[in-house]
C-alpha positions as CSV (number, residue, x, y, z in Angstrom):
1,X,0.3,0.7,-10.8
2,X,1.9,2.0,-13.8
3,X,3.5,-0.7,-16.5
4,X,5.9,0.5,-18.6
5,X,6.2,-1.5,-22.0
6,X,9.2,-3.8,-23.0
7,X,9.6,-4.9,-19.5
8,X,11.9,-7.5,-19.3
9,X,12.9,-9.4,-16.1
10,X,15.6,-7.8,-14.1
11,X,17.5,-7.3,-11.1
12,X,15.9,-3.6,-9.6
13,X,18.4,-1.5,-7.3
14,X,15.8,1.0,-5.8
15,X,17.5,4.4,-3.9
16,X,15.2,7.3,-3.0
17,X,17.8,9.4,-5.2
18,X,20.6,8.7,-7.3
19,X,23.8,7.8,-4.7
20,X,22.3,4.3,-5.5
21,X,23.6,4.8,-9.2
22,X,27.5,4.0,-7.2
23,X,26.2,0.6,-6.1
24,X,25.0,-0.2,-9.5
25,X,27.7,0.4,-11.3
26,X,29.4,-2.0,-9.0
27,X,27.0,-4.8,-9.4
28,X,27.1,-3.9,-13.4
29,X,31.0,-4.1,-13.0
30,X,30.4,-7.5,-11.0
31,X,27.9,-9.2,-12.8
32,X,28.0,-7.2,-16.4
33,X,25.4,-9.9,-18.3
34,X,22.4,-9.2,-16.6
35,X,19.1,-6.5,-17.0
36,X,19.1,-4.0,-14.2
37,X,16.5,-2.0,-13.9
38,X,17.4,1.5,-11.2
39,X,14.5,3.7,-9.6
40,X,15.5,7.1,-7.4
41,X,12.4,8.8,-5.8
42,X,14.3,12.1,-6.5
43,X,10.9,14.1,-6.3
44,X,10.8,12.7,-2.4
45,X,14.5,12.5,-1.3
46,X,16.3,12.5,1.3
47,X,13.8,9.4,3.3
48,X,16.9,10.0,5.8
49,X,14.6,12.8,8.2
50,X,11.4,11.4,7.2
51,X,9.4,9.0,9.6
52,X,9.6,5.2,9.8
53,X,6.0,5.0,8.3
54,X,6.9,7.5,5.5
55,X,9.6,5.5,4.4
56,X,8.3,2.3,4.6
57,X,4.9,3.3,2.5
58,X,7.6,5.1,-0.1
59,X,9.3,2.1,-0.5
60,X,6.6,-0.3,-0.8
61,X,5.1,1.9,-3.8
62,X,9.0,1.9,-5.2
63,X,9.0,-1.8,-5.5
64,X,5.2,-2.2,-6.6
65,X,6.6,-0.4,-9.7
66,X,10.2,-2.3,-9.8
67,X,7.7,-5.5,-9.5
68,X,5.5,-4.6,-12.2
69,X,8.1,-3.9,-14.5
70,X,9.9,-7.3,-14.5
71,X,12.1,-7.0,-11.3
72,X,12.8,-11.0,-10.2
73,X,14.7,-9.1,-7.3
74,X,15.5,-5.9,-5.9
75,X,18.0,-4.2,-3.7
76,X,17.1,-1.2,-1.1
77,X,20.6,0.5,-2.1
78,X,19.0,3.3,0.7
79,X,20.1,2.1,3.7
80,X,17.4,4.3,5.5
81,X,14.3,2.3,3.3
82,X,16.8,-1.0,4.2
83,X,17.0,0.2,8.1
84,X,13.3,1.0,8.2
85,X,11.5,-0.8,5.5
86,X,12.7,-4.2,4.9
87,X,12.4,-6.0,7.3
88,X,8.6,-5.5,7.4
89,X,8.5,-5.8,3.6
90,X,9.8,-9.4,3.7
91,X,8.3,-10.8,6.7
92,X,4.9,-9.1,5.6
93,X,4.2,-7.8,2.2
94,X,6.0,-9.6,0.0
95,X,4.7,-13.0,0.8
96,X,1.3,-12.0,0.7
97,X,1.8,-10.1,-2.9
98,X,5.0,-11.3,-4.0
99,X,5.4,-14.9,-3.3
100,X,8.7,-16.0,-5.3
101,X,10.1,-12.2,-5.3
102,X,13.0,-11.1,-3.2
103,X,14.4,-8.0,-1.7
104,X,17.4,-7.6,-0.2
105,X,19.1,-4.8,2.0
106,X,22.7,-3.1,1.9
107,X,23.1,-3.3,6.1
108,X,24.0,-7.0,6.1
109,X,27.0,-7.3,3.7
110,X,28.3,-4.3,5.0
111,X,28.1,-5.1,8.7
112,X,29.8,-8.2,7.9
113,X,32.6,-6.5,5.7
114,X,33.2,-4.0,9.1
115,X,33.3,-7.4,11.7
116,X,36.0,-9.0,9.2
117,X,37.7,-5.7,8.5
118,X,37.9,-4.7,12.3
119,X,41.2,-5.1,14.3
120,X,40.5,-3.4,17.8
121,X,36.4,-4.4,17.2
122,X,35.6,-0.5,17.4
123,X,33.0,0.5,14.3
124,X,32.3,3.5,13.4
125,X,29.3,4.6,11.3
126,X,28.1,7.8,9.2
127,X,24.7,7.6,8.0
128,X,21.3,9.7,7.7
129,X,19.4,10.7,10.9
130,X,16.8,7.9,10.0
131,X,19.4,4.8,9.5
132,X,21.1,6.0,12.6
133,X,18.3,6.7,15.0
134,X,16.7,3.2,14.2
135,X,19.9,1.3,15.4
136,X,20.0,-0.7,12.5
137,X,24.0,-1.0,12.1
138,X,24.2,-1.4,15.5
139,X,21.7,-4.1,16.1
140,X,23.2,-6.3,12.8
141,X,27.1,-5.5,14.0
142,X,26.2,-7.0,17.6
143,X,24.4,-9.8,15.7
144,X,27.8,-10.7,14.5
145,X,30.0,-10.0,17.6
146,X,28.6,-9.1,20.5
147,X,31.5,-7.9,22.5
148,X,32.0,-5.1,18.8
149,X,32.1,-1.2,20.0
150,X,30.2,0.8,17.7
151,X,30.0,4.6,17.3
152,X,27.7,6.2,14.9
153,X,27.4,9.4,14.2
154,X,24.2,11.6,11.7
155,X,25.5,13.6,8.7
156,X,22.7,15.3,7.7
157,X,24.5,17.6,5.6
158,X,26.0,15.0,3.3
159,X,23.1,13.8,0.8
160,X,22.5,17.7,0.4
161,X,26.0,18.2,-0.9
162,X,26.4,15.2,-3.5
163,X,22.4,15.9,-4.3
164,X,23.6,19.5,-5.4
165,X,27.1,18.5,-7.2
166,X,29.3,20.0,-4.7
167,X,31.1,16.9,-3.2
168,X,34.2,18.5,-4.2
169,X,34.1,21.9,-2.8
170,X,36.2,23.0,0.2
171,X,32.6,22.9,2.2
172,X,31.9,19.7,2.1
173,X,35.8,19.2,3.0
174,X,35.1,21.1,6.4
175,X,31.5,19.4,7.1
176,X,33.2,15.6,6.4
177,X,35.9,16.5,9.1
178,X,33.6,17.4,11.4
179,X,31.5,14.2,11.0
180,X,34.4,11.9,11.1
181,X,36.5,13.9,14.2
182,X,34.2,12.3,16.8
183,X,34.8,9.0,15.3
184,X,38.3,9.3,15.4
185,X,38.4,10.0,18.9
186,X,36.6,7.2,19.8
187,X,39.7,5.1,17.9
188,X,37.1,3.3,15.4
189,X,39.8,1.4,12.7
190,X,37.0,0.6,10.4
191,X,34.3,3.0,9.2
192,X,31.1,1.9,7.3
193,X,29.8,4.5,5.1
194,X,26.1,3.7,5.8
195,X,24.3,5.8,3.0
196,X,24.3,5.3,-0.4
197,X,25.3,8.9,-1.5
198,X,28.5,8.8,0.6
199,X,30.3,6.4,-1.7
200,X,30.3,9.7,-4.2
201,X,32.4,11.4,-0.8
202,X,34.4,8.2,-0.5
203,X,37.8,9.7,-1.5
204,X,37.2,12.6,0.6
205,X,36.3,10.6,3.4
206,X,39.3,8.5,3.1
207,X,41.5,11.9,3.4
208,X,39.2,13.2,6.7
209,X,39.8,9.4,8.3
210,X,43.4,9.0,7.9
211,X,45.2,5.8,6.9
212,X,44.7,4.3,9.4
213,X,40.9,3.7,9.2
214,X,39.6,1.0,7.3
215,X,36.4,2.6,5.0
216,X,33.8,-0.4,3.9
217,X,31.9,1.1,0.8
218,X,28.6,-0.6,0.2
219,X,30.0,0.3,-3.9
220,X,32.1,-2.4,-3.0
221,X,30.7,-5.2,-1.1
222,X,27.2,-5.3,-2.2
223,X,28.0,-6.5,-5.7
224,X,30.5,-9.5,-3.7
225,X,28.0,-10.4,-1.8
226,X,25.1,-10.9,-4.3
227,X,27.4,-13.0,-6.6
228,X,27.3,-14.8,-4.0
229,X,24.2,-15.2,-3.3
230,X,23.5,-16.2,-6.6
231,X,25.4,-19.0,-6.6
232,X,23.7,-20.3,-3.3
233,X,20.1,-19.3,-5.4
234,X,20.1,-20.9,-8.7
235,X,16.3,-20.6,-9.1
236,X,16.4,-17.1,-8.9
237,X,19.7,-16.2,-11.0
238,X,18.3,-18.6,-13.9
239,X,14.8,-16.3,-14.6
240,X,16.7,-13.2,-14.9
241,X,16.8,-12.0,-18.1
242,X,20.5,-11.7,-19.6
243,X,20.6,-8.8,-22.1
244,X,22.7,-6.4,-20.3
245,X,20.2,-4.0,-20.6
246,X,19.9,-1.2,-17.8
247,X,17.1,0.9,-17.6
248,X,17.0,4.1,-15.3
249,X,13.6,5.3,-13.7
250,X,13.5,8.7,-11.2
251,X,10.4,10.1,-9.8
252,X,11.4,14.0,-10.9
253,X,13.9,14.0,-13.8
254,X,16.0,17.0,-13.6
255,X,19.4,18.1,-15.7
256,X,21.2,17.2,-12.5
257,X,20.5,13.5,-12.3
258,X,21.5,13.1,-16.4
259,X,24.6,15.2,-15.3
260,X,25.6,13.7,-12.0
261,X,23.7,10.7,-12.9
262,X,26.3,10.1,-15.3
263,X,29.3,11.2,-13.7
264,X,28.3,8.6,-10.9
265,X,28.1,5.4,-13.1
266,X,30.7,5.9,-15.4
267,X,28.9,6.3,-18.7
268,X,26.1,8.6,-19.8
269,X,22.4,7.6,-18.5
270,X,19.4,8.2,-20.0
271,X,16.5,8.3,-17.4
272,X,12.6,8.3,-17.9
273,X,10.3,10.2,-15.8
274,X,7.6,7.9,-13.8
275,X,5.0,8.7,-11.1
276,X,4.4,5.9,-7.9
């Protein structure tokens, strides 16, 4: 495992490209003291049409490097490597190699943002092929309310579109309203955007859904939700170092992810080129 020098210990968000870059800048916004650490495995995305096994050996060598390079905790901002991956990864690897280290998903808080959000208890969900076919939304959303409707619906299209820049053209327009129309028939009020890259789309989204749909960005809840659980984990909070520095990692370093990179988190980002 490669160790980069000047690690220093850090919060990791790990995204198998760089829609996870939206949910750090949140938790930056949130919680602006501490030292973040970001890895996108750009050279392998999308995980969303790749197998559960594929994904889950992906991730694990994503955090062996977040791990070795001063991560006290990461977050799976990929829902597909949090809907396949960790689970497992908790129960099993982690305590075996990582006793004392934590990783946490993006499914729970925004499961429990849709149950709280939800008037008429009808979900709706637009996610990868991978995060929809394992039933992970579902499963969590019925955790919390068992008598909850939930539709979901794959948008295989989507990652594509904000992976190549064009989230604003008049195609991706036309693709989002076909995603969302099945929804909307189904008379979902609340609509989790269950991938990472669709908080780049969330405008557009908002405009295909209508006002009358709630939207619950993971941009927006994750970074609540870990300030809260903070302040229910003391010992873990305290060791993480408090520098504000953020470091960004990708797997294939490319003009785009400096360009759209930046244009994601608000402020330009300078990434380094690593190999898992």
């Amino acid at each position: 495992m490669i160790k980069l020098k000047g690690k220093q210990k850090s919060i990791g968000v790990f995204d198998s490209g760089f829609g996870g870059i939206n949910i750090l800048r949140g938790i930056v916004r949130e919680l602006p003291e501490y030292n973040y650490l970001y890895l996108g495995d750009t050279a392998r995305t999308p995980y969303g049409t790749r197998s559960r096994e594929i994904v889950y050996e992906f991730t694990k060598q994503a955090i062996d490097f977040m791990f070795a390079n001063g991560c006290e905790l990461v977050i799976l901002a990929c829902n597909t490597a949090s809907s396949d991956a960790l689970r497992k990864l908790q129960q099993e690897y982690l305590p075996k190699r990582y006793p004392g280290k934590k990783i946490l998903g993006v499914l729970v808080p925004a499961t429990e943002a849709a149950v709280d959000s939800t008037r008429n208890r009808r979900v709706g969900i637009i996610a990868t092929e991978g995060t929809v076919k394992s039933n992970a939304f579902v499963d969590e959303l019925i955790k919390l309310d068992s008598g909850i409707k939930v539709f979901q619906n794959a948008c295989p299209l989507l990652v594509p579109i904000v992976e190549a820049g064009e989230q604003n053209s008049k195609a991706a327009k036309l693709i989002l309203e076909a995603y969302i129309k099945p929804l909307k028939k189904k008379n979902v009020d609340t609509l989790i955007l269950g991938c990472t890259h669709y908080g780049i789309l969330e405008r557009r989204i908002k405009e295909a859904a209508g006002s009358n749909i709630t939207i619950v960005s993971e941009a927006i809840v994750v970074p609540r939700k870990l300030k809260l659980y903070f302040a229910r984990h003391p010992e873990i909070e305290s060791v993480i170092g408090k520098k504000r520095s953020i470091r960004f990692y990708t797997t294939d370093l490319t003009d785009k992810f400096t360009t759209l990179g930046s244009k994601f988190f608000g402020r330009a980002v300078k990434a380094e080129k690593i190999t898992l």
